[in-house]
Backbone bond lengths (Angstrom), bond angles and torsions (degrees), N, CA, C in turn:
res aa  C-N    CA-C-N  psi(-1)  N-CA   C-N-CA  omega(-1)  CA-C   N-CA-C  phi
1 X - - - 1.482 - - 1.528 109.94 -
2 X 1.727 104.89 128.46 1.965 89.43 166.28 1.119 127.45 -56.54
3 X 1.439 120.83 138.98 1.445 122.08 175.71 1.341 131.38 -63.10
4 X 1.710 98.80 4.58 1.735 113.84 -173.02 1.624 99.97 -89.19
5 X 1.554 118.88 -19.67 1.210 118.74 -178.18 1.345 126.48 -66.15
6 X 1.432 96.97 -30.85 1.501 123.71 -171.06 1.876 108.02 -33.81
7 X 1.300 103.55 -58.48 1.715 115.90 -166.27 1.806 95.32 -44.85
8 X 1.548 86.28 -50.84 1.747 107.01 -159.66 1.239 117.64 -43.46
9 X 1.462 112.96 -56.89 1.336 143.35 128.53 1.585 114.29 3.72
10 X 0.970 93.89 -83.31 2.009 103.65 -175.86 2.003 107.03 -63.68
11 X 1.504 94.87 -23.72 1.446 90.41 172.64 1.527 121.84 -75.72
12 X 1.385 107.47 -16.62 1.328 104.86 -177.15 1.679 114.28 -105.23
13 X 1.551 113.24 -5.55 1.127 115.43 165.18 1.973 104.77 -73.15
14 X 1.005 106.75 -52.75 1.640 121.30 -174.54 1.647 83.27 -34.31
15 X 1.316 134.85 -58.17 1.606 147.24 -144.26 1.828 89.20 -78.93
16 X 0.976 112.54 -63.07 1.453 130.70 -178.68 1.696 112.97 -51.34
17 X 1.431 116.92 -12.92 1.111 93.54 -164.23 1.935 90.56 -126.04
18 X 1.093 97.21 -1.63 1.152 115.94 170.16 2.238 120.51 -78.07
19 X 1.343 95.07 -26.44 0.950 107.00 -174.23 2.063 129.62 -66.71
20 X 1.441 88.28 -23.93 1.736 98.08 164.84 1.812 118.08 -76.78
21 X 1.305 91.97 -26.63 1.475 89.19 -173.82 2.184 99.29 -84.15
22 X 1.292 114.38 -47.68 1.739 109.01 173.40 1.305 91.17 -60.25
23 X 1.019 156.97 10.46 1.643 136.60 -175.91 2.032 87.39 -105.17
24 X 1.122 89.70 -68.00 1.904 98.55 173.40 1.232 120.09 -54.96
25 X 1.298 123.88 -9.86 1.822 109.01 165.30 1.312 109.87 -120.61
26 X 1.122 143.43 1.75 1.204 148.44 -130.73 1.693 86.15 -96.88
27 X 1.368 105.63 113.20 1.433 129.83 173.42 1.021 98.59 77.61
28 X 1.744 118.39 40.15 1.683 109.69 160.38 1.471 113.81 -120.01
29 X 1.417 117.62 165.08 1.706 98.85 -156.81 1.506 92.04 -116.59
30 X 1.285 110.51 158.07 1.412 135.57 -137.75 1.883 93.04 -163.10
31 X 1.375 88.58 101.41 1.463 109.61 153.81 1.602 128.73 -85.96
32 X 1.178 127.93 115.72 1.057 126.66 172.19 1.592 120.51 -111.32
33 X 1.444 111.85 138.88 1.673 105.51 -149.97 1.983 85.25 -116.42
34 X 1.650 107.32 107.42 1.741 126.41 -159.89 2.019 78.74 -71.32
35 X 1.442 120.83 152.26 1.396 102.49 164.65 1.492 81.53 168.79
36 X 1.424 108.23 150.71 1.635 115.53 166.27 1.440 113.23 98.91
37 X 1.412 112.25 -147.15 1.459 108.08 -177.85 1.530 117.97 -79.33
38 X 1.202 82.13 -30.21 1.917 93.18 179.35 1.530 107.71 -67.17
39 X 1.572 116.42 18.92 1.486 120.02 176.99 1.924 103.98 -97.00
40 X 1.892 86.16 -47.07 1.314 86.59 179.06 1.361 130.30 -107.77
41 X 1.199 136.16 6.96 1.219 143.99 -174.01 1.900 91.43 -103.75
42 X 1.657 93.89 127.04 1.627 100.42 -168.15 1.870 98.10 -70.71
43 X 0.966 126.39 -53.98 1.369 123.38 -166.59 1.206 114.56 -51.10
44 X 1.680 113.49 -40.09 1.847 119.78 167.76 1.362 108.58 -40.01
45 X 1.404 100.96 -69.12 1.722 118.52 -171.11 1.247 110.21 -43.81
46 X 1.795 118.54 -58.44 1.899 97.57 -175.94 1.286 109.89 -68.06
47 X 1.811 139.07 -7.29 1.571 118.42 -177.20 1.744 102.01 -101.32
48 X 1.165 115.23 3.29 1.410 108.43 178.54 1.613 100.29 -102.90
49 X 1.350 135.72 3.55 1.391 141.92 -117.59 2.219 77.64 -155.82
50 X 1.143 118.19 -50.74 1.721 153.63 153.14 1.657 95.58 -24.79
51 X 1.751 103.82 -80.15 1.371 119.30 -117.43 1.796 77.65 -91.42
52 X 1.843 114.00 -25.43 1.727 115.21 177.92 1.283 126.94 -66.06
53 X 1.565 95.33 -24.38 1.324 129.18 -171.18 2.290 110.24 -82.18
54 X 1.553 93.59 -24.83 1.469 84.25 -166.14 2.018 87.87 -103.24
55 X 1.412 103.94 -11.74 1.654 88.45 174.61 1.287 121.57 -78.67
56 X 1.672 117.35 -8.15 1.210 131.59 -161.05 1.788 99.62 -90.27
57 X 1.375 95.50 -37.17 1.703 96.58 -179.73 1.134 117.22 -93.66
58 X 1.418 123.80 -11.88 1.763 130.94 175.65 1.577 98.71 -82.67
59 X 1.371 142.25 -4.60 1.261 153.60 162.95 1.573 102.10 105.45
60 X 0.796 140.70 35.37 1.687 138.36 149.69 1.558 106.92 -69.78
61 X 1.475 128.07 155.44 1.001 167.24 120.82 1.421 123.64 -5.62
62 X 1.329 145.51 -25.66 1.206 149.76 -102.91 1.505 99.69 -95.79
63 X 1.396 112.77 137.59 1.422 129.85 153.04 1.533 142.48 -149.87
64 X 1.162 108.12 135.45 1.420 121.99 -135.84 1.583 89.31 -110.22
65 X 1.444 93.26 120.44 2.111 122.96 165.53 1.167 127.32 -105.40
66 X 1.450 134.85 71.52 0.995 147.97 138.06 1.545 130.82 1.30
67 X 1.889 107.08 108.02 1.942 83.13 139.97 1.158 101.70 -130.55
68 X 1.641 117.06 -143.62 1.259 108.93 -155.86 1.713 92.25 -177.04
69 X 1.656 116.21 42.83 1.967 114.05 -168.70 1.394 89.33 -78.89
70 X 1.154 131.91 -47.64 1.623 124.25 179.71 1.424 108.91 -26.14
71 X 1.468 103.34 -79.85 1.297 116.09 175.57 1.267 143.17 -54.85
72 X 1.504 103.92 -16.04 1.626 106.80 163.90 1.727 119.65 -85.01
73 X 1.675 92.67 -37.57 1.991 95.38 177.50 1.699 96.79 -47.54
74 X 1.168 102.16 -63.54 1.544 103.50 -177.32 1.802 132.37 -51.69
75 X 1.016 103.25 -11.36 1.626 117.85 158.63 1.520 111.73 -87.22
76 X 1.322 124.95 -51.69 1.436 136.78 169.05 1.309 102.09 -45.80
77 X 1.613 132.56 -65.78 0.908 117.82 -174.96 1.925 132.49 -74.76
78 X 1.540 97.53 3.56 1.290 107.28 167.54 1.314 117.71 -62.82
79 X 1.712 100.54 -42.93 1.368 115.72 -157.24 1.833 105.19 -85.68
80 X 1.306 106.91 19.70 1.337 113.97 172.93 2.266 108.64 59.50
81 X 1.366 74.50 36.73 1.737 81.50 176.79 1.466 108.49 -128.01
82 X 1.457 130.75 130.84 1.239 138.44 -176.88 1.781 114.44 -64.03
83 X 1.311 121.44 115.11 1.278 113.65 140.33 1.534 136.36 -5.81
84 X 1.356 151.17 92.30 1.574 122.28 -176.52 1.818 83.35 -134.03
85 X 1.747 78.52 142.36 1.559 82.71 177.89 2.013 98.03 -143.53
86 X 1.362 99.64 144.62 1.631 114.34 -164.57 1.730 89.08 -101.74
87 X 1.268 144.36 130.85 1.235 160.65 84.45 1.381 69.73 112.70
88 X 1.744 113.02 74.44 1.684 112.73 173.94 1.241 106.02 42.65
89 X 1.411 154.53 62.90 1.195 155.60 118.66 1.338 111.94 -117.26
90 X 1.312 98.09 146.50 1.693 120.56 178.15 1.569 121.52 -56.57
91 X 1.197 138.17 98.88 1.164 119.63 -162.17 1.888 101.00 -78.39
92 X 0.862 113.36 155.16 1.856 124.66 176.85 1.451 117.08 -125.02
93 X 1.047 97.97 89.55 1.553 102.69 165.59 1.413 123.97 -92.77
94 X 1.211 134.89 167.46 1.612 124.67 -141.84 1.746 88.32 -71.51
95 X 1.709 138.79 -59.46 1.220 140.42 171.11 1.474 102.96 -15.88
96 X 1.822 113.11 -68.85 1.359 101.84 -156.61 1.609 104.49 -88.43
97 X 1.196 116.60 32.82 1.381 131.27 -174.89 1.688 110.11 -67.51
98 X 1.728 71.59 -72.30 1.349 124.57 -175.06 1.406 123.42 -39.66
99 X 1.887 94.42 -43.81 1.582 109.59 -176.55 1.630 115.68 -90.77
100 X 1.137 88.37 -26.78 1.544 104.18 159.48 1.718 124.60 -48.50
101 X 1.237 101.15 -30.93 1.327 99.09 -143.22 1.928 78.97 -106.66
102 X 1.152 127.85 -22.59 1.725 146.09 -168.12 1.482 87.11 -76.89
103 X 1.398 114.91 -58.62 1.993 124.27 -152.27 1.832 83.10 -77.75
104 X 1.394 119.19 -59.66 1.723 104.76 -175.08 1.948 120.26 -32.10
105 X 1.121 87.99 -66.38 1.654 116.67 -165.37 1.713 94.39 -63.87
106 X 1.502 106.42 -23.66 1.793 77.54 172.86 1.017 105.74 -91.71
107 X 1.962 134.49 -45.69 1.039 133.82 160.91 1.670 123.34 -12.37
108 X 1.360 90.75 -66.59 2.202 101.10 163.45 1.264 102.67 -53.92
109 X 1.232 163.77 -79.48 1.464 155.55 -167.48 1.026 93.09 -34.02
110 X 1.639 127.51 -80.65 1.437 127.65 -143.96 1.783 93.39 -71.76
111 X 0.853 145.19 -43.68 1.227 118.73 -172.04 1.895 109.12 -67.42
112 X 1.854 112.60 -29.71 1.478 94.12 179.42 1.619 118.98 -55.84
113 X 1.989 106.94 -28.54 1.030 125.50 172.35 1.549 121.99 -16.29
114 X 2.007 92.20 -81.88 1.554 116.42 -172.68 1.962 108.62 -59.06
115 X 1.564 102.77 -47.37 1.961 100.41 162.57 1.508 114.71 -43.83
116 X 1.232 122.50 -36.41 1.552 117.23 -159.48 1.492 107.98 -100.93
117 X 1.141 99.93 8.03 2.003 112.36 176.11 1.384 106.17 -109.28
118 X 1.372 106.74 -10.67 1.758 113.35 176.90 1.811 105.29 -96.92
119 X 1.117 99.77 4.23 1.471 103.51 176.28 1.994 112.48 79.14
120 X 1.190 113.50 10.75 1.030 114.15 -162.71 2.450 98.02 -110.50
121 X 1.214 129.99 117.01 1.061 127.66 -176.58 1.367 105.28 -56.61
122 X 1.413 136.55 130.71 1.452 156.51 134.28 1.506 125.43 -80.85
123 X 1.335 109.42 133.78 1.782 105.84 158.07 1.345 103.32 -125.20
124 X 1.559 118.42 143.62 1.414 110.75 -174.43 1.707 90.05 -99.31
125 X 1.278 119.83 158.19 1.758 134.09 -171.43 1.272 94.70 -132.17
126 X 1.501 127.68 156.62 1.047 146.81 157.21 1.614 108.87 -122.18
127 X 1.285 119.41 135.46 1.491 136.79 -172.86 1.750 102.86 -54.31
128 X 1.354 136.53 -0.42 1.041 139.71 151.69 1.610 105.85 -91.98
129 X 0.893 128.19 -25.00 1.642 107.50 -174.75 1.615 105.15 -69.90
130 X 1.194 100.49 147.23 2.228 117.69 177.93 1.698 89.01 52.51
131 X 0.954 140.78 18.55 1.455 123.78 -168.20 1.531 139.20 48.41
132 X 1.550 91.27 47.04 1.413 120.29 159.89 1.294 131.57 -24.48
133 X 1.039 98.93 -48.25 2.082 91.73 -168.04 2.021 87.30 -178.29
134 X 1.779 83.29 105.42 1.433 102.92 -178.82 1.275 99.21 -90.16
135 X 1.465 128.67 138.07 1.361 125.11 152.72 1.534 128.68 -121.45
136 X 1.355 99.39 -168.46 1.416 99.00 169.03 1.476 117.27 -123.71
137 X 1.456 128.35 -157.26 0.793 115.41 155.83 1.761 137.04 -95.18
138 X 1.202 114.56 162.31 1.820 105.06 -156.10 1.018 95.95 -114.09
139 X 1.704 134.75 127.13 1.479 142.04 162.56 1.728 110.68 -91.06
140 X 1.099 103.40 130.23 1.905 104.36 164.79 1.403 122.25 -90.26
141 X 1.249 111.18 95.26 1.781 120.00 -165.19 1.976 119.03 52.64
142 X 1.538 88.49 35.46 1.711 97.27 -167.82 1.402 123.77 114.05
143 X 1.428 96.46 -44.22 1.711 101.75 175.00 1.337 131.75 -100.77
144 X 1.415 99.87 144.00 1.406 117.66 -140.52 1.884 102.80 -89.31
145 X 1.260 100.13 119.79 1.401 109.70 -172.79 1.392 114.04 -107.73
146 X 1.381 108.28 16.53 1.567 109.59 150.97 2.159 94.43 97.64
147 X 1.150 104.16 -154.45 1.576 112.30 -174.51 1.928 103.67 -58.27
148 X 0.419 103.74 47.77 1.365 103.82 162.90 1.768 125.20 -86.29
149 X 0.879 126.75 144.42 1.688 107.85 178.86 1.434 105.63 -138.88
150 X 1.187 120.35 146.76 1.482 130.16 143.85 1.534 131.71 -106.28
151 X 1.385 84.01 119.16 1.719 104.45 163.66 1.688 116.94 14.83
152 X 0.827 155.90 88.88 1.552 121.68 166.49 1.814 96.67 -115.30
153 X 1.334 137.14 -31.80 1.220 118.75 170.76 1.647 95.55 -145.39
154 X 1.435 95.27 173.60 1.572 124.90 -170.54 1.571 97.84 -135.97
155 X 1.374 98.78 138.83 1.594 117.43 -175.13 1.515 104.80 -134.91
156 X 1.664 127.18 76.04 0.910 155.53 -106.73 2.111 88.11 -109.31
157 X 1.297 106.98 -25.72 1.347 110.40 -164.42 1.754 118.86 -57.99
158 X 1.388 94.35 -51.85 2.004 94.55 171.66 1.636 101.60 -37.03
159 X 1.534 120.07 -63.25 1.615 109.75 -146.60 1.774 96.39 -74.28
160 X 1.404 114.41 -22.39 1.270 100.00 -166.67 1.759 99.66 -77.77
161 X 1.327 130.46 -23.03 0.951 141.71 -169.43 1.700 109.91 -65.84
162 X 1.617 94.87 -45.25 1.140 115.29 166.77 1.912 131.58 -40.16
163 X 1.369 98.01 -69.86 1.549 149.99 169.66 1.794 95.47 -43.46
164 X 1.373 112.20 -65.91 1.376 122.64 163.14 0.779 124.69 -27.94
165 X 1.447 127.86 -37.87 1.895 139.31 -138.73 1.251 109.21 -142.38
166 X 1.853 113.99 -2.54 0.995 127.58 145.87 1.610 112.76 92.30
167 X 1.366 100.94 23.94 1.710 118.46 159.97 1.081 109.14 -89.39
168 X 1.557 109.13 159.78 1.231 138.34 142.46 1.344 134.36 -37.28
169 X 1.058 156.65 -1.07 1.639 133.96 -145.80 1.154 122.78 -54.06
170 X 1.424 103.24 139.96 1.470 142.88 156.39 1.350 124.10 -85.68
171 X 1.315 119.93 99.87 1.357 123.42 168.14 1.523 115.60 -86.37
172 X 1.708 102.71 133.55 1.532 91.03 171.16 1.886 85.98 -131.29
173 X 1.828 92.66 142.75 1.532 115.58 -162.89 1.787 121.56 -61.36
174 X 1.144 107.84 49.86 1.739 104.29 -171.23 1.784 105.48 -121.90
175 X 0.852 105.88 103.07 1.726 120.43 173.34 1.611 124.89 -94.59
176 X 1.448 105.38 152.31 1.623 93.59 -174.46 2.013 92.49 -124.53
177 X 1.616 102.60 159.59 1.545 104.33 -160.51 1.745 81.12 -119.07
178 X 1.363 93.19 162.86 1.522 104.15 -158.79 1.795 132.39 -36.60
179 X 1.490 101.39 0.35 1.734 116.10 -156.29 1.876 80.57 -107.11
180 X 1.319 106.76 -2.33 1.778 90.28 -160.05 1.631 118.24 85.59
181 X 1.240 130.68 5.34 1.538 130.69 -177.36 1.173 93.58 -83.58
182 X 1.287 108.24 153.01 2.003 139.59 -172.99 1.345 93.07 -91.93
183 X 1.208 124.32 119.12 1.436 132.37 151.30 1.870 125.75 -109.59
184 X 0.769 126.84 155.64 1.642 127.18 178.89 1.129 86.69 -116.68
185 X 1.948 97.07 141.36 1.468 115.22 -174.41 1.578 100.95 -124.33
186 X 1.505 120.44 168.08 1.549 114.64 177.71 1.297 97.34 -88.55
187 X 1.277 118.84 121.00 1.564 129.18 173.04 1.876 110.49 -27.93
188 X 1.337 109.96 -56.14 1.539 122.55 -174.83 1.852 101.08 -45.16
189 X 1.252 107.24 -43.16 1.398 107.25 175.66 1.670 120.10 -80.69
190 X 0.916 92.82 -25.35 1.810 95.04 173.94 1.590 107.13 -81.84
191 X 1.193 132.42 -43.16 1.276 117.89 167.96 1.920 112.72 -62.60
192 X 1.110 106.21 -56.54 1.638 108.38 172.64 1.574 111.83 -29.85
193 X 1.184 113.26 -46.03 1.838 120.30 -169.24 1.158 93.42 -60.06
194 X 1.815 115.55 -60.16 1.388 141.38 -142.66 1.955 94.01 -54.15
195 X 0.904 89.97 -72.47 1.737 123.66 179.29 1.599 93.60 -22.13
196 X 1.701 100.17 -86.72 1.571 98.96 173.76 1.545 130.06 -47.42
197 X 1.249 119.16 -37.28 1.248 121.54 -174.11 1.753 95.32 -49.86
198 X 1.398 130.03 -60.40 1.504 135.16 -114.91 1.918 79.23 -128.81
199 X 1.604 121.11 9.74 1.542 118.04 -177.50 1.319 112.65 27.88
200 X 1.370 112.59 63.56 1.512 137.08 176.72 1.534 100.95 -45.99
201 X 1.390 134.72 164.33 1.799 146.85 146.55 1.513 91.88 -58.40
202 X 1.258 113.68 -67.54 1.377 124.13 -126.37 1.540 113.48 -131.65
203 X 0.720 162.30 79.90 1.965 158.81 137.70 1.373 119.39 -38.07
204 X 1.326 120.35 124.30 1.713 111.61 -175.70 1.451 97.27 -142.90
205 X 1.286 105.61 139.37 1.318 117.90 -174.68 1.863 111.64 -110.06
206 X 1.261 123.62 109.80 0.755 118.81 166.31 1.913 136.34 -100.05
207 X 1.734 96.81 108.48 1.203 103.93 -176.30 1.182 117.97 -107.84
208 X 1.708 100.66 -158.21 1.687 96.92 172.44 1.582 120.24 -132.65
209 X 1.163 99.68 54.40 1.617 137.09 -174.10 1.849 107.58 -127.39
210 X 1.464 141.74 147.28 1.110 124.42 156.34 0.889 124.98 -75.29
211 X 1.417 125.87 4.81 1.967 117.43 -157.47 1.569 93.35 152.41
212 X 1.568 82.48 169.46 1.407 102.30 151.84 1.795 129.12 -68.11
213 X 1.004 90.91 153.99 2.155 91.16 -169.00 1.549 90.20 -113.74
214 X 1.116 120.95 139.34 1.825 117.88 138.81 1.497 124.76 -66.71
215 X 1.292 103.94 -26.75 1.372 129.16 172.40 1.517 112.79 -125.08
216 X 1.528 124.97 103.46 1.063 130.50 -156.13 2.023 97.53 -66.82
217 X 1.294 97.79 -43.34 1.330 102.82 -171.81 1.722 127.72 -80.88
218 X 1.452 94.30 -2.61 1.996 127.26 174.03 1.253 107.02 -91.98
219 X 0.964 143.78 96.76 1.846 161.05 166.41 1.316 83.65 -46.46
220 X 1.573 133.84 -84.49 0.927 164.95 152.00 2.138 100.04 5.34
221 X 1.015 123.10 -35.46 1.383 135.03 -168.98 1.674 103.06 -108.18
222 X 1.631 119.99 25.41 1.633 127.62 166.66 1.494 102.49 -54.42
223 X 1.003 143.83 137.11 1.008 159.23 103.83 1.562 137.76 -13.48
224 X 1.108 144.68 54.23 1.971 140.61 -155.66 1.364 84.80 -62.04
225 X 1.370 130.24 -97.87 1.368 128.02 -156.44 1.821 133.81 -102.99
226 X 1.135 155.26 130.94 1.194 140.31 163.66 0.885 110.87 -129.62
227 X 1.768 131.09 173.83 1.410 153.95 165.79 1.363 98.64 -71.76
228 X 1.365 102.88 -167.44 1.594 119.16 -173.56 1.852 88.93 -109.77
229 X 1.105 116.31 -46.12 1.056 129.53 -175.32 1.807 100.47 -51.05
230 X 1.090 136.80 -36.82 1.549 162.29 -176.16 0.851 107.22 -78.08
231 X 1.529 126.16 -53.14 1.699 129.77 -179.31 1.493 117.23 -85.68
232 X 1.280 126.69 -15.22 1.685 154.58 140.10 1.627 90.30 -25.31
233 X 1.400 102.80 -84.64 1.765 123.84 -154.75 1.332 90.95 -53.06
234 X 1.585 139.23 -53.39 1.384 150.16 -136.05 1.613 88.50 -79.13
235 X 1.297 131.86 -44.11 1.000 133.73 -167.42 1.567 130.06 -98.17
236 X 1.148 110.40 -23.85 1.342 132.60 135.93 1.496 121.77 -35.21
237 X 1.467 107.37 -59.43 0.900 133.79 -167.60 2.013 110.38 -57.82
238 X 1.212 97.39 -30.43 1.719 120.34 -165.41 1.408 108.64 78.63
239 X 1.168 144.70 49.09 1.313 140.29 -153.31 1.829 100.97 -137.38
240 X 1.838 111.39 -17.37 1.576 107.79 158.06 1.379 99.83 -116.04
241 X 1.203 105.25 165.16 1.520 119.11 -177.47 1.471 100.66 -159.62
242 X 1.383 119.94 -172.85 1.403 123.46 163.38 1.568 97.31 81.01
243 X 1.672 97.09 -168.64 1.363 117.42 -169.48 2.050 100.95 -66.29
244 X 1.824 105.67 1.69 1.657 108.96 -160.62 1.493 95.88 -77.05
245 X 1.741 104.75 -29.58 1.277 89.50 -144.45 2.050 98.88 -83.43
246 X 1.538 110.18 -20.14 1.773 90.09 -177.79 1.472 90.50 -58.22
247 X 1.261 133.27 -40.28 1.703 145.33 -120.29 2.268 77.28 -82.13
248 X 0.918 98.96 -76.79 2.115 88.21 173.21 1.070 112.90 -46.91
249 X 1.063 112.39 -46.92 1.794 95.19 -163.29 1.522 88.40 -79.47
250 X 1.193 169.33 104.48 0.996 149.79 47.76 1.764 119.33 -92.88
251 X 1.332 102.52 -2.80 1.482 122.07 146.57 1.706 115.64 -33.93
252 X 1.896 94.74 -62.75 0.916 100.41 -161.79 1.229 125.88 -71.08
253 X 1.508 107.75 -26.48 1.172 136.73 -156.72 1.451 96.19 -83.82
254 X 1.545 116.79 -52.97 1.632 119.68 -178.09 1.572 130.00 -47.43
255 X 1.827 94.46 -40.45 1.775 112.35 161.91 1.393 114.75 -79.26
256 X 1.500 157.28 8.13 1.098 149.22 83.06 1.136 161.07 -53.17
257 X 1.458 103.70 21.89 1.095 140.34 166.55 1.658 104.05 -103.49
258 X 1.070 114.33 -25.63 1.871 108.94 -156.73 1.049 116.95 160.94
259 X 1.596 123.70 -69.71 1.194 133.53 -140.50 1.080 108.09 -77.91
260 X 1.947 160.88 117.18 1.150 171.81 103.54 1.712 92.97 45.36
261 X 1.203 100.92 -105.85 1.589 113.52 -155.02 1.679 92.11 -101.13
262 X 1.445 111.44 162.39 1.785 123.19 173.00 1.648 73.05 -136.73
263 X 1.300 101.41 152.02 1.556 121.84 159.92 1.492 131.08 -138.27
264 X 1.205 128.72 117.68 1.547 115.16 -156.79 1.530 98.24 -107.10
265 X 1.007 123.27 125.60 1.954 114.28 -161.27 1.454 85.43 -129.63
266 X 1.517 124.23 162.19 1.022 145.25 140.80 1.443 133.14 -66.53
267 X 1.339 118.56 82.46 1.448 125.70 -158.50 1.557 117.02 -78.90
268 X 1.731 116.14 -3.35 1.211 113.52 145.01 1.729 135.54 -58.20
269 X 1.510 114.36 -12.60 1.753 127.34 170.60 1.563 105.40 -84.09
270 X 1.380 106.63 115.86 1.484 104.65 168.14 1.227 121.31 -31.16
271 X 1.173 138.66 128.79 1.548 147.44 133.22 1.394 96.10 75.38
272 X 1.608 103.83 48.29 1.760 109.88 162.44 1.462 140.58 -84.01
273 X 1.537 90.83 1.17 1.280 104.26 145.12 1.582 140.70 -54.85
274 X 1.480 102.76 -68.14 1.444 127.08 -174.35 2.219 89.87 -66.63
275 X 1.014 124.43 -32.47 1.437 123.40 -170.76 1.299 101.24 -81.53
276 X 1.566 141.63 -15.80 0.885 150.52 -165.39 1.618 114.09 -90.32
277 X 1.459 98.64 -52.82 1.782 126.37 -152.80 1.727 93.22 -95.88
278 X 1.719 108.31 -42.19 1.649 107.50 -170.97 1.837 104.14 -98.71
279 X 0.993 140.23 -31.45 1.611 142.82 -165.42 1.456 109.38 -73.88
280 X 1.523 126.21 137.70 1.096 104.63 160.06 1.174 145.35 -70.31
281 X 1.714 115.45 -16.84 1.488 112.73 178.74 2.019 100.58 -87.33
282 X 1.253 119.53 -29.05 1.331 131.29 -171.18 1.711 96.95 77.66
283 X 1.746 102.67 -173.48 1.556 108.77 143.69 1.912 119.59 -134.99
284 X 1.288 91.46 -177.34 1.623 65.97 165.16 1.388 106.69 113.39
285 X 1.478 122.11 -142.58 1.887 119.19 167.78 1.584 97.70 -149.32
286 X 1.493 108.91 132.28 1.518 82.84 177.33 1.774 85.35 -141.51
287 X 1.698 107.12 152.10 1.289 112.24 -143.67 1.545 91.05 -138.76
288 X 1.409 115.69 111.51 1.485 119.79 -155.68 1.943 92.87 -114.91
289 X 1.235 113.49 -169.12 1.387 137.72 178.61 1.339 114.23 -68.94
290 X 1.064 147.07 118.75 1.548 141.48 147.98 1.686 122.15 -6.78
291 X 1.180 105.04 -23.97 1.655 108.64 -179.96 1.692 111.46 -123.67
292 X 1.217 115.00 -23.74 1.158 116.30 165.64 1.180 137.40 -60.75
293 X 1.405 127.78 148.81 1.852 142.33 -168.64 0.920 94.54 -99.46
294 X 1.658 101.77 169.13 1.586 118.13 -144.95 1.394 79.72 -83.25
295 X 1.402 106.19 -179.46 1.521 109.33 -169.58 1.678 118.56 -110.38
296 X 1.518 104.72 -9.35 1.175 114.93 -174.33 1.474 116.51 -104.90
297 X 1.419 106.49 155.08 1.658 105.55 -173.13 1.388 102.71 -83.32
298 X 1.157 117.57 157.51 1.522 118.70 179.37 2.035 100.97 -155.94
């Protein structure tokens, strides 16, 4: 055989080995939660923007949950107004409500933008449109951090309506609580609802971490797969902390609720999506059911 074939070759195994996993989701919906650097670094954005774009045409489901805190501190602080945040949360006062709610909705455009240049149809949604994602209001250990909201229901019909008709959606995280008031929600929780509401396959979190650690400070101590039952002990254990530990426990909560697999990937690695969803080893952390098998063929 020429040795020029060789590449060609490996390209069509890459295709080939990919093919059990599009056979197994194919028309299953797949939330992906946009967040981190791969928000702001332009080259991240068109291959994660790529990788939504090629699950949508290989027949997946896909829908994409947005935030955008980078980008709002940084509007806030244009506007010559301080940042304040209560026990690591953002405090929202009606001002930084406001700007919040301006920096989301363009963020949502520009990403329906980059989908609709890939030839693939998008609608961007906001958690007020059809009555998306009702909340309430959110206290931090009692104290009141202003427009903030939590979750209390999901009205699942727009995206499926959507999904139906063979769009894209784009969620961007802003909910209103029973009076009609605008609240800002933490994206991680608006995809989590989303997921359960609509008994998603799949949830993927894209951060800027590879995984879970056993040893937060051991690279070397990644984690590929666990139970809930595993991520329970891990935390128990005192061994997550930080912004990791809401980020599992609604892991946990999402795969007992419904959802198959959660996956927490590092969305700074090119196209860690498609390496995630199509490869057999994947990368990343992916956090399955108490009774469930590993997920990959071997």
């Amino acid at each position: 055989m020429d040795s020029s074939m060789q590449p060609i070759l490996d390209k069509a195994q890459v295709l080939i080995e990919a093919l059990p996993y599009i056979q197994r989701f194919n028309r299953k919906i797949m939330i992906v939660k946009y967040g981190g650097s791969a928000m702001v670094d332009e080259e991240l954005k068109k291959q994660v923007i790529q990788d939504v774009t090629l699950l949508k045409l290989v027949g997946f489901k896909p829908i994409i949950v947005h935030g955008g805190g980078k980008e709002i501190s940084r509007w806030v602080e244009k506007t010559g107004m301080e940042p304040e945040f209560i026990n690591g949360l953002r405090k929202t006062d009606e001002a930084t409500m406001e700007i919040a709610e301006m920096v989301l909705n363009k963020v949502n455009k520009s990403l329906v933008q980059n989908v609709q240049a890939l030839g693939v149809n998008a609608v961007g949604v906001s958690g007020k449109d059809g009555g998306l994602l009702k909340v309430e209001k959110k206290l931090s250990n009692g104290q009141d951090i202003g427009f903030v909201g939590e979750i209390k229901e999901v009205n699942p019909k727009i995206l499926n309506d959507l999904i139906e008709n063979d769009f894209l959606p784009i969620v961007c995280p802003i909910g209103m609580d029973d009076n009609f008031v605008t609240y800002n929600i933490n994206a991680d929780d608006a995809a989590c609802a989303i997921a359960k509401a609509l008994n998603a396959e799949k949830l993927a979190f894209l951060t800027d971490i590879e995984g879970v650690y056993k040893d937060k400070d051991d690279p070397n101590t990644l984690i590929s797969e666990m139970t809930c039952d595993e991520a329970r002990a891990l935390i128990g254990d005192g061994y997550i902390g930080g912004g990791m530990l809401p980020k599992l426990t609604n892991c946990i909560d999402a795969i007992e609720q419904g959802v198959n697999r959660v996956h927490i990937l590092d969305g700074r690695i090119a196209h860690c999506l498609l390496l995630e969803f199509f490869t057999n080893k994947g990368i990343g952390t992916a956090i399955i059911g108490d009774k469930d098998t590993r997920y990959y063929n071997e």
